[in-house]
C-alpha distance (Angstrom), angle and dihedral (degrees) to the residues before:
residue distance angle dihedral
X1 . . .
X2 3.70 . .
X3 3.92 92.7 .
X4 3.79 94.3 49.2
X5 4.18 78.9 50.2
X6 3.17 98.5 55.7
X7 3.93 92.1 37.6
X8 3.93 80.0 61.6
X9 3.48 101.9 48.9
X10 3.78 95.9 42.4
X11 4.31 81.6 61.9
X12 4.00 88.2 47.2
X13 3.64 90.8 -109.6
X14 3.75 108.2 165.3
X15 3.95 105.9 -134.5
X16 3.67 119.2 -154.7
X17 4.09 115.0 -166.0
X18 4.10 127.7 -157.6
X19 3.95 109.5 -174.3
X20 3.69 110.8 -157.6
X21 4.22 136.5 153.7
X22 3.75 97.7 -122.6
X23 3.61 140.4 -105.0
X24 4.00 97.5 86.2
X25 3.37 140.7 -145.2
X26 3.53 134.9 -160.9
X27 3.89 91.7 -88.7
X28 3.64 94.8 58.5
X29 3.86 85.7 46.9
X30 3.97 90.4 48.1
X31 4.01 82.6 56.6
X32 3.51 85.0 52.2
X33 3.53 96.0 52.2
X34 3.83 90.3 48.6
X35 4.15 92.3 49.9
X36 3.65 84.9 57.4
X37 3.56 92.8 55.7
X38 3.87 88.1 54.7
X39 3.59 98.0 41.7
X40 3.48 149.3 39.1
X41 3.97 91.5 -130.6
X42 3.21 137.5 22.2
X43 3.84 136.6 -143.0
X44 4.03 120.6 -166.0
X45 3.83 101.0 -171.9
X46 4.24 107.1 -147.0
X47 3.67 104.1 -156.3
X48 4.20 130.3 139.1
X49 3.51 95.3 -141.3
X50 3.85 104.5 -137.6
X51 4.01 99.2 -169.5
X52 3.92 94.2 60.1
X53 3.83 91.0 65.5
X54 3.31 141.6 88.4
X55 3.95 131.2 -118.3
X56 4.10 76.7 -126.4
X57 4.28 101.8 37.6
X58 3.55 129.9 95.3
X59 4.28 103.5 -92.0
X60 3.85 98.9 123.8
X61 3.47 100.5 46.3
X62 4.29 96.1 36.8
X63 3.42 111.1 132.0
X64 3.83 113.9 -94.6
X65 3.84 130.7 -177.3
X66 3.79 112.3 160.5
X67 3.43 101.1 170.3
X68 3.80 96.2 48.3
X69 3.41 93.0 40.6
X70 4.36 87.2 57.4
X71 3.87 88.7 50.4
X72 3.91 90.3 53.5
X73 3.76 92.1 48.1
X74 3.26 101.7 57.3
X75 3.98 93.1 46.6
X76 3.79 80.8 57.7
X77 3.82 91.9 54.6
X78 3.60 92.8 -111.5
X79 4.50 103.7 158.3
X80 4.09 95.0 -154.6
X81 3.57 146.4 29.5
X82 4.26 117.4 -150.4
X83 3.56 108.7 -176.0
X84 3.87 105.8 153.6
X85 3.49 123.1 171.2
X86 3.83 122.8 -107.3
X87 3.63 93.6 -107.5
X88 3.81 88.3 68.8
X89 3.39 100.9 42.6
X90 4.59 86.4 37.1
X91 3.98 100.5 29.2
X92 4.06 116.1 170.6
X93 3.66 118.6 -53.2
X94 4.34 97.0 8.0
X95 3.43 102.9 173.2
X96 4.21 104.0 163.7
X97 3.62 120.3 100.6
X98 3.68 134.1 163.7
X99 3.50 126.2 -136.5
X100 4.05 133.0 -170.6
X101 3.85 95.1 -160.4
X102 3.92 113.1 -165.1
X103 3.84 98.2 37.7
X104 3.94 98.5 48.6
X105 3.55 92.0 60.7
X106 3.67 108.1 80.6
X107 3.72 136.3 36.2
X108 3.58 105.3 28.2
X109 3.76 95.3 -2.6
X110 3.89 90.9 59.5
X111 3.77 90.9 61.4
X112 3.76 97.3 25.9
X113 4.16 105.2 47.5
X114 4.01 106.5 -164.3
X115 3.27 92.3 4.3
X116 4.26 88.7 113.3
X117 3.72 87.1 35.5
X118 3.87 83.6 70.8
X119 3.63 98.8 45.0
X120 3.95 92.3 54.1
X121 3.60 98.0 47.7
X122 3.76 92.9 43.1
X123 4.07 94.1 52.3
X124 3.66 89.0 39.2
X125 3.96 86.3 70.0
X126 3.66 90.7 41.2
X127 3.49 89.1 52.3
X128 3.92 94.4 43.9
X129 4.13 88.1 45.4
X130 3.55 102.2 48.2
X131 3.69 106.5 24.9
X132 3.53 94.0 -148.3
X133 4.43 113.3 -163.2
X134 4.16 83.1 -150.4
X135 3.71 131.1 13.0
X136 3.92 117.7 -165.9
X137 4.06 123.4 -148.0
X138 3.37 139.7 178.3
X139 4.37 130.6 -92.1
X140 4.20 78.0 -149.7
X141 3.96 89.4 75.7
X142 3.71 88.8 41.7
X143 4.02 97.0 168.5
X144 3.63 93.5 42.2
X145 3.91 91.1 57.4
X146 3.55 90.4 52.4
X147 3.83 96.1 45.0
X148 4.12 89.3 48.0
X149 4.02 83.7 51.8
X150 3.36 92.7 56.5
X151 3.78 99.0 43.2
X152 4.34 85.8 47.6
X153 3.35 93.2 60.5
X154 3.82 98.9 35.1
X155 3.70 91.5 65.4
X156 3.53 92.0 34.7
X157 3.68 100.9 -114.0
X158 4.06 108.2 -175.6
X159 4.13 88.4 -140.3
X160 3.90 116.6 125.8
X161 4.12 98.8 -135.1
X162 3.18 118.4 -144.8
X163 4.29 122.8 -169.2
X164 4.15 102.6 -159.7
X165 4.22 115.4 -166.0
X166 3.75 127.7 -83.8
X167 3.82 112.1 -89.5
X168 4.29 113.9 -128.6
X169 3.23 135.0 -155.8
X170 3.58 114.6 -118.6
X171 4.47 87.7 -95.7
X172 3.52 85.9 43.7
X173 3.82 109.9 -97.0
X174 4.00 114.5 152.9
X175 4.28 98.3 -116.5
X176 3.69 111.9 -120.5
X177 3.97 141.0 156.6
X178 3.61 85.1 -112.6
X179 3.59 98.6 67.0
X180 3.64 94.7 72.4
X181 3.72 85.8 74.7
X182 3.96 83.9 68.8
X183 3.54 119.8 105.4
X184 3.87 122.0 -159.2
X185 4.08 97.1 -80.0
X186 3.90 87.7 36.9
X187 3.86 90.8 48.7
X188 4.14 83.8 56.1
X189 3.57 105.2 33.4
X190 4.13 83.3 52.7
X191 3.29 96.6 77.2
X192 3.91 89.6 73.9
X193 3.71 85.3 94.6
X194 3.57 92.4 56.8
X195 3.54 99.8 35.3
X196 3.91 85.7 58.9
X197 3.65 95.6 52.9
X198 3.58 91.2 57.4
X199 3.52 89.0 49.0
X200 3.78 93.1 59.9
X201 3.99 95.4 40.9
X202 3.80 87.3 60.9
X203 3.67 96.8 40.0
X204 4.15 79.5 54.3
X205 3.33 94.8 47.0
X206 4.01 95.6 51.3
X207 3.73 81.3 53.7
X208 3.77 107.5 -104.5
X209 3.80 99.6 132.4
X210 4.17 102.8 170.1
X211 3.45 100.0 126.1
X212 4.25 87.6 -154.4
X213 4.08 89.2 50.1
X214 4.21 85.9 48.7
X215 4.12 96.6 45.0
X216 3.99 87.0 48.0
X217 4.39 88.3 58.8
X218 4.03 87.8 42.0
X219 3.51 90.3 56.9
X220 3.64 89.3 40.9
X221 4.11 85.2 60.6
X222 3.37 110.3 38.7
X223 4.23 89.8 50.5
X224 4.02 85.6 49.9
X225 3.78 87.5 56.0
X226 3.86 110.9 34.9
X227 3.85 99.3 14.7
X228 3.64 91.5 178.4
X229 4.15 92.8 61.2
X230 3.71 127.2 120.3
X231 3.80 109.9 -146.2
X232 4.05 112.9 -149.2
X233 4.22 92.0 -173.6
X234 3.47 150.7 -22.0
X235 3.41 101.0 -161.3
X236 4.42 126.8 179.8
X237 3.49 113.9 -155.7
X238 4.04 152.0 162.8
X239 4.10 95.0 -98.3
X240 3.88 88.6 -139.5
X241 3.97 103.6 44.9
X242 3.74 96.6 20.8
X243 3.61 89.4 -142.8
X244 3.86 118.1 152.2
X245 4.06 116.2 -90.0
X246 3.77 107.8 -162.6
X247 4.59 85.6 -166.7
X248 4.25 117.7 34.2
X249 3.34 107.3 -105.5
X250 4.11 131.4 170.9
X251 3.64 107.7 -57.9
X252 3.85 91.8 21.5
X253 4.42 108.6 147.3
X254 3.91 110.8 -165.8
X255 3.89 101.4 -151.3
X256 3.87 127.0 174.9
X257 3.96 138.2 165.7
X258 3.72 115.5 -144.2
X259 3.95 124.5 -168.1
X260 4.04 109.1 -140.5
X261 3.68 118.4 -175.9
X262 3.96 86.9 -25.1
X263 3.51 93.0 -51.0
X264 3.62 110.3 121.1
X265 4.12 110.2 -145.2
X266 4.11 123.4 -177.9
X267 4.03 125.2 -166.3
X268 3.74 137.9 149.7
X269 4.01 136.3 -176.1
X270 3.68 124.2 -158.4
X271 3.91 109.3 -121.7
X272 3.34 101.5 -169.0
């Protein structure tokens, strides 16, 4: 991969990257749609990232489906596949990690310690092996795109970064791997999480902006749909520092992670 890179950039080729863990969607394929836009060829990376698990979290049994998720690519003008195995990207005796420090620690890194740690190191190498000009992620994984942003221009990465907009079902459920894990009532009762965000754009939007007042009606919500769930956070924040914003304010994301029937969903909106 990093020869046919630098094969590519030595004929000016443009290259575009989208990193993902496999069995696609149509919003990873609407970020390869955008990438295409950007670039004359795109990468999708295919790689399971062991370091951004758990000993307890779901990375043996996460969906995979390689040679679907080739077909799919190349419908969605994707140029090449990377799927290495975690031996290349992990050999014997790795011992370099990359860390951004103050924005991994809350949201999903308050209730998921290292799990960021992983991400960075493991798009770091991405970065490093296929020297993309203009890598394309996801609004879905809201934090992470911030976190990656940070760690880009930290280490002074020369890649234009670009964040494209969550992809919905049709009833308004954020698509993810995950959701295969959903049976029938889960599938339904799922859409708690979007059902609350809703709840708090409107409340905005009438002009109640306490961000305490707002969390208390999302609650509200998502129990009235899926009274069985287990919230982890509902969370308001400035979408570039993720720092804590007691009223909505421009720039304000709401962002939350919801566990229904086990399965453990995440989605934000920006209200304002």
């Amino acid at each position: 991969m990093q020869s046919v890179a630098r094969r590519l950039a030595a004929r000016g080729k443009r290259i575009g990257l989208v990193p993902t863990m496999g069995y696609l969607h149509e919003g990873h394929l609407s970020l390869i749609r955008r990438a295409k836009k950007e670039a004359e060829v795109v990468i999708t990376s295919i790689f399971v990232n062991p370091t951004q698990f758990a000993p307890n979290e779901d990375f043996a049994r996460y969906p995979r489906d390689e040679k679907g998720d080739v077909r799919k690519i190349k419908t969605a003008g994707g140029d090449i596949v990377f799927a290495p195995k975690a031996s290349e990207i992990y050999p014997a005796d790795f011992q370099t990690y990359v860390n951004v420090e103050k924005l991994s620690q809350t949201l999903e890194g308050s209730v998921r310690p290292g799990h960021f740690r992983g991400v960075t190191t493991v798009v770091a190498q991405l970065f490093n092996i296929t020297r993309p000009d203009v890598v394309v992620f996801g609004m879905k994984d809201f934090q992470q795109s911030v976190i990656l942003r940070q760690m880009t221009e930290d280490l002074g990465y020369p890649i234009k970064y670009v964040v494209a907009p969550t992809v919905r079902e049709s009833d308004g459920l954020a698509m993810s791997s995950r959701n295969k894990y959903l049976d029938t009532v889960a599938r339904r009762e799922a859409l708690c999480l979007y059902y609350a965000l809703k709840t708090a754009r409107q409340m905005v939007a009438a002009g109640k902006t306490r961000t305490a007042i707002i969390a208390q009606e999302m609650r509200a919500v998502i129990r009235a749909t899926c009274p069985t769930a287990r919230i982890d956070y509902i969370a308001f924040t400035n979408m570039r520092t993720l720092e804590s914003v007691r009223n909505v304010q421009r720039g304000t994301v709401v962002s939350l992670a919801v566990r229904v029937y086990g399965v453990r969903l995440i989605d934000n909106m920006k209200l304002r």
